[in-house]
C-alpha positions in Angstrom: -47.8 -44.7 -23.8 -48.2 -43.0 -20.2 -46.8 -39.5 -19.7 -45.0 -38.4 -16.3 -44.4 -34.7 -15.9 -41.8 -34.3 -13.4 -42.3 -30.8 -11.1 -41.2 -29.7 -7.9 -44.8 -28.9 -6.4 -47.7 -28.4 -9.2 -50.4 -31.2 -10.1 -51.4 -32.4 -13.6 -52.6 -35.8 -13.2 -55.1 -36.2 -16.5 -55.8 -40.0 -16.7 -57.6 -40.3 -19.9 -54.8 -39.5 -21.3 -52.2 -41.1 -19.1 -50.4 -38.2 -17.7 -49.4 -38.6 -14.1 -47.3 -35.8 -12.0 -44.1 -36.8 -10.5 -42.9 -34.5 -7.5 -39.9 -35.0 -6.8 -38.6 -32.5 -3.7 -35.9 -31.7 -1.7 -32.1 -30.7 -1.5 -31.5 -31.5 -4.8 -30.3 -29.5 -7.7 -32.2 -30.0 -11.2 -30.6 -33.0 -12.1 -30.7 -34.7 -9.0 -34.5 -34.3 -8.8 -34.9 -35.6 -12.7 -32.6 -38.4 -11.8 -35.3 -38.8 -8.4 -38.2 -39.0 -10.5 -36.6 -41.0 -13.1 -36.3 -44.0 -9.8 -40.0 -43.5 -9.6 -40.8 -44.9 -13.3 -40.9 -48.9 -13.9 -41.2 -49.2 -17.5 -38.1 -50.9 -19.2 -37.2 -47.6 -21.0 -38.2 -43.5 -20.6 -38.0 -41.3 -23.6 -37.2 -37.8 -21.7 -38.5 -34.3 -23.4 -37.5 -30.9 -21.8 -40.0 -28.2 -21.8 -38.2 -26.0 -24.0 -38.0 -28.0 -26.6 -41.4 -27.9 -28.9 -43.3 -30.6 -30.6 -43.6 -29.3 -34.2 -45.7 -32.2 -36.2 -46.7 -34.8 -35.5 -45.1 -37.5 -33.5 -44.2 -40.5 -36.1 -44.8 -43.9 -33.0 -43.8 -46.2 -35.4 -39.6 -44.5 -35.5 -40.2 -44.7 -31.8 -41.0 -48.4 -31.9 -38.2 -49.0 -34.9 -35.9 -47.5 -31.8 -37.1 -48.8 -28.7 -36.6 -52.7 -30.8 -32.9 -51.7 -31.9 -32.2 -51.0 -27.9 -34.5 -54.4 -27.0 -32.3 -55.9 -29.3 -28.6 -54.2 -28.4 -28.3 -54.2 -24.7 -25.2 -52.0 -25.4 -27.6 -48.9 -26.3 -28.0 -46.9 -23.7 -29.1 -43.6 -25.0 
């Protein structure tokens, strides 16, 4: 799945492994600039990580698929 790193000014595009940088600039308080970058992303759905939380194993893509098919399958999820 492509990865978006969302900062104010720094680059980290690395496309063998699909990250691309997202700046996202202006008047806007933290929020409004993640909400900024957010508009900038087509896919149908954006799993969001902050940087202070950590990765501690590794990362188990089929409970991400199990939950990205209950939200394909319950418009009411949102979150």
């Amino acid at each position: 799945m492509p990865v978006y790193l969302n900062t104010e000014h720094k680059k980290c595009d690395v496309p063998e492994f699909e990250v691309h940088t997202l700046n996202y600039e202006g008047n806007h308080e933290w929020g409004g600039r993640l909400k900024g970058a957010l508009e900038n992303i087509s896919t149908e759905f954006v799993l969001v990580m902050l940087e202070d939380f950590f990765l501690q194993g590794d990362v188990r893509s089929d409970i991400i698929e199990q939950c990205l098919g209950y939200m394909r399958n319950d418009s009411e999820i949102s979150c």
